[in-house]
Structures are given as structure tokens and as C-alpha cells.
VOMAR-846371 format. One line per field, with one value per atom (N, C-alpha, C): chain; atom name; x, y, z. Coordinates in nm, 3 decimals. Example, Ala and Ser with C-alpha at 12.3 -4.5 7.8 and 13.67 -1.06 7.14 Angstrom:
% residues 2
kette	(A|A|A|A|A|A) .
atom	(N|CA|C|N|CA|C) .
xx	(1.319|1.230|1.320|1.285|1.367|1.290) .
yy	(-0.569|-0.450|-0.330|-0.225|-0.106|0.003) .
zz	(0.780|0.780|0.780|0.708|0.714|0.787) .
END
This chain:
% residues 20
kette	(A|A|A|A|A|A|A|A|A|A|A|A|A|A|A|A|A|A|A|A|A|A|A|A|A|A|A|A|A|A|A|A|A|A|A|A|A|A|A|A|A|A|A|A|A|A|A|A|A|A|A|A|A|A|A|A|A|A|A|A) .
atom	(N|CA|C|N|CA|C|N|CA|C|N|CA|C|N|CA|C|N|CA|C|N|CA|C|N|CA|C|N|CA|C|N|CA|C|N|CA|C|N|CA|C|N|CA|C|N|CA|C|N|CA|C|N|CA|C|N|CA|C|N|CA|C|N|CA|C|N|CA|C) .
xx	(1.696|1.569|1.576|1.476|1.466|1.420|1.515|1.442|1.361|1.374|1.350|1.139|1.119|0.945|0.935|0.850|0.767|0.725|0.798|0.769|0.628|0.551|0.385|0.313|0.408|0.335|0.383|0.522|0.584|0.463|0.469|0.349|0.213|0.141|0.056|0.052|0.153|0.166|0.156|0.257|0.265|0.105|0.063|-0.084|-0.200|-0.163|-0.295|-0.238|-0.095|-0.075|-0.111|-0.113|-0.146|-0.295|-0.334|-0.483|-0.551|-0.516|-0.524|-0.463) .
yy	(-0.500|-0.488|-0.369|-0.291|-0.190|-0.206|-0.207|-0.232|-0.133|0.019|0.123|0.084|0.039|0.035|-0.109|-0.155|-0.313|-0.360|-0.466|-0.510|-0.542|-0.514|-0.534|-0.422|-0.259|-0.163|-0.174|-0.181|-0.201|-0.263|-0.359|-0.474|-0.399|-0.301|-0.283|-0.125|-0.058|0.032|0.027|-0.099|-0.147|-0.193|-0.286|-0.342|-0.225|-0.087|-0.008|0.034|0.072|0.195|0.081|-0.049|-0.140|-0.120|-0.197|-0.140|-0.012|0.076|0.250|0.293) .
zz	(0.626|0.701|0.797|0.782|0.905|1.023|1.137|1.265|1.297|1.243|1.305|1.268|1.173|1.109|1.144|1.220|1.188|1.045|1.063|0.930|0.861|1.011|0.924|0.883|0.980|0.922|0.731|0.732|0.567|0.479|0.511|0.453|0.399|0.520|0.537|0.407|0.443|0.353|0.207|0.193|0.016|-0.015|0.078|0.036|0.015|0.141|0.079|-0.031|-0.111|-0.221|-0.326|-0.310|-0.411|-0.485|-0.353|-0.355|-0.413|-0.379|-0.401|-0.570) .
END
């Protein structure tokens, strides 16, 4: 797990390239 990123920006990233 990376402390250095929040794990909800992670989340948030995968869900828009999903989306996209």
C-alpha cells in the first residue's frame, strides 16, 4: 500500500480510466 497517495484518490483514478 502506498502511504505516499490516499487510497481514495487510487480508487478514484482507476474508476475514471474505467469509465473513460
Amino acid at each position: 500500500v502506498i502511504e505516499s497517495v490516499p487510497m481514495n484518490y487510487f480508487i478514484k483514478w482507476i474508476s475514471n480510466n474505467m469509465n473513460s
